[in-house]
N, C-alpha and C positions, 0 to 999 in steps of 0.2 A: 504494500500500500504506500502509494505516495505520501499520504498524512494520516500514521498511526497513532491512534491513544487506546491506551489499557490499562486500568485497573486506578482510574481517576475520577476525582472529584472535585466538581468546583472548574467551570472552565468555559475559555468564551476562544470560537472561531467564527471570525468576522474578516469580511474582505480580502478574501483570498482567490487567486483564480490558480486553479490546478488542471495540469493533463498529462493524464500518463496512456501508453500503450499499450503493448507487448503480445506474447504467448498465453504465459501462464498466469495462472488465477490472480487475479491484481484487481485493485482496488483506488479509484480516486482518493477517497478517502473513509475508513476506520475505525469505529467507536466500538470499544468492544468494553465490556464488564465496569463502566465507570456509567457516574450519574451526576446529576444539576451542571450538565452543558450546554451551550448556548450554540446554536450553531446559524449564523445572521450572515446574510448579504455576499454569500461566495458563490462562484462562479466554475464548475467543475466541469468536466471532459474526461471522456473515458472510450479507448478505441482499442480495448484489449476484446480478443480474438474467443478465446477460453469462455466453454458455455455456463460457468458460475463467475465471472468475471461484471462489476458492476463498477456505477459513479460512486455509491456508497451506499457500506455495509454498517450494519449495528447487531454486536450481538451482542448475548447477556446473560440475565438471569434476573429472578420476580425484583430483587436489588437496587436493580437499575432504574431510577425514577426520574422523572422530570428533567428528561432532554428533549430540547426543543429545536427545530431546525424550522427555521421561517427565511421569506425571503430569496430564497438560495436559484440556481438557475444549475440545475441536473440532465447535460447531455449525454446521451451513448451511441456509438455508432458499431457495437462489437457485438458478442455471442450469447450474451448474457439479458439480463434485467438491470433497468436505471437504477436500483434500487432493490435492497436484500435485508428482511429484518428477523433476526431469531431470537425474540423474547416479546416480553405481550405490550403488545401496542397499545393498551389504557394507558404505559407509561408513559409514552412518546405522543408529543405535539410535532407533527405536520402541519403545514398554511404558507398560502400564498407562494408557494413555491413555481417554478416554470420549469416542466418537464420534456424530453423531446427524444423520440428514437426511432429509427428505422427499422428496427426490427419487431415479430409479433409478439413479444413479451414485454410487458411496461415492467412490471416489478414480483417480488416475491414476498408474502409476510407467514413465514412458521412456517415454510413447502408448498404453502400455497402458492399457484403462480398465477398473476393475473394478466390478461393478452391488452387489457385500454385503461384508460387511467377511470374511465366512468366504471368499470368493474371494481378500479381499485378502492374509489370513493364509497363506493354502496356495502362493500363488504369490510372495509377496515375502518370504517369512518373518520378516516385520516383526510387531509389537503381537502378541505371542504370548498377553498377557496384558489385552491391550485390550476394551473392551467397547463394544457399541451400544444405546445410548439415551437418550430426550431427558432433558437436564439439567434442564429447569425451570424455566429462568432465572425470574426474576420478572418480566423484560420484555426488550426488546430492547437494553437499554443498560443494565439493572443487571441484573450478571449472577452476583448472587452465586443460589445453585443448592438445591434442595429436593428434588434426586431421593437415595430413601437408597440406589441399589444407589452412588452415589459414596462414603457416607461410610466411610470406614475401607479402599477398595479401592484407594490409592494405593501404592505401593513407598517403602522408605525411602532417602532422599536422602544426607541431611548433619545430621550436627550442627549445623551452621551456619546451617541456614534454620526456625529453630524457630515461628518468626510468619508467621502468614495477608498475606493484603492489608490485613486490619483492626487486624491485629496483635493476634489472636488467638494462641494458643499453639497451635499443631500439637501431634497424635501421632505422634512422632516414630518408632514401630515402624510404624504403621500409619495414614498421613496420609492425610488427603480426598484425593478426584481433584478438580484444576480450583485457583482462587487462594482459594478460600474454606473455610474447615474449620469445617464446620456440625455443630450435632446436629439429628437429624430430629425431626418431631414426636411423641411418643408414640401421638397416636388423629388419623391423619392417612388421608383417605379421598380416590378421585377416582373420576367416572364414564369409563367406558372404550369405552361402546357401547351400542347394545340392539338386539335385533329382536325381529321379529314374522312370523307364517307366513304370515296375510291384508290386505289391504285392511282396514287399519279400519274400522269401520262403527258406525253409530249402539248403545247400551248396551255392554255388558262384553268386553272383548278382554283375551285374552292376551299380554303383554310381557314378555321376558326381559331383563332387565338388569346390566349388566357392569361390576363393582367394582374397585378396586384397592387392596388395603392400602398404603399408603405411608409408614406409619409404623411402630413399634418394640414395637408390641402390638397382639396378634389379635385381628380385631374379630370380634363373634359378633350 
């Protein structure tokens, strides 16, 4: 695991962005057998290969109480689930979080495995207010983020944590999701898809093309 803790208490991870790859069973990030952690506003990556391989793992025991992960922006692009928890989830706060994966497994809780994040919610009643989709990142290792359903759809934390990773000023009522608090771009567009009904063929064919606003004014 890129960022391990075990057998701790008392503990705050805030504003971090991590990514790791690999083969084997690997892990963004770690919580194993500790309690009253804070886990606010980081930005994770995880493109390990290995079908128990996730963003981040928690495991435990009845012990384990009152860690809470809010905020946070949990990619995976590997073999696994975004997300692995083995001990009971009354302990554990989820919220607000932004999830995002290609593959058909969102997460696992005690061997359960759940294929959408809407299965996750209904059965773990975890991330009431969690969202799925892709962040953006700029690449696989800077992962400050460009998607705007993040910007402003955070929970408010603390007075305490008023600065980004860049040491930007948060908004403190209503903070980005993930370690980066961006504004979006105002005329910000992407292609999303196209089809066609035939076989192209030589002269004029019919293409339907699939847009996305992604910025903060309508484009026309």
């Amino acid at each position: 695991s890129l960022l391990s803790i075990s057998g701790c208490s008392f503990g705050l991870v805030v504003n971090n962005m991590l990514s790791v790859s690999g083969t084997n069973r690997i892990d963004a990030m770690l919580l194993e057998n500790s309690n009253n952690f804070k886990v606010f506003n980081n930005s994770l990556n995880c493109s390990g290969t290995h079908e128990l391989a996730s963003v981040s793992r928690l495991n435990g025991t009845n012990n384990d109480i009152s860690n809470h992960a809010l905020n946070n922006v949990f990619r995976y692009s590997g073999g696994g689930g975004i997300i692995n928890i083995n001990y009971p989830i009354n302990n554990l706060r989820l919220n607000n979080n932004a999830y995002y994966t290609s593959r058909n497994i969102f997460g696992i809780a005690n061997n359960v495995k759940y294929t959408n994040i809407q299965t996750w919610k209904a059965n773990t009643l975890l991330d009431t207010n969690s969202i799925f989709v892709n962040p953006q990142f700029y690449s696989s290792i800077n992962l400050h983020a460009n998607e705007i359903l993040l910007n402003n759809a955070g929970m408010p934390i603390s007075s305490d944590f008023q600065n980004d990773i860049d040491g930007d000023l948060r908004n403190i009522q209503h903070p980005d999701i993930g370690a980066d608090e961006f504004n979006p771009y105002s005329i910000d567009a992407s292609l999303t898809g196209f089809t066609f009904d035939n076989m192209l063929c030589a002269g004029s064919n019919s293409v339907n093309v699939y847009l996305r606003n992604n910025g903060t004014t309508n484009l026309t």
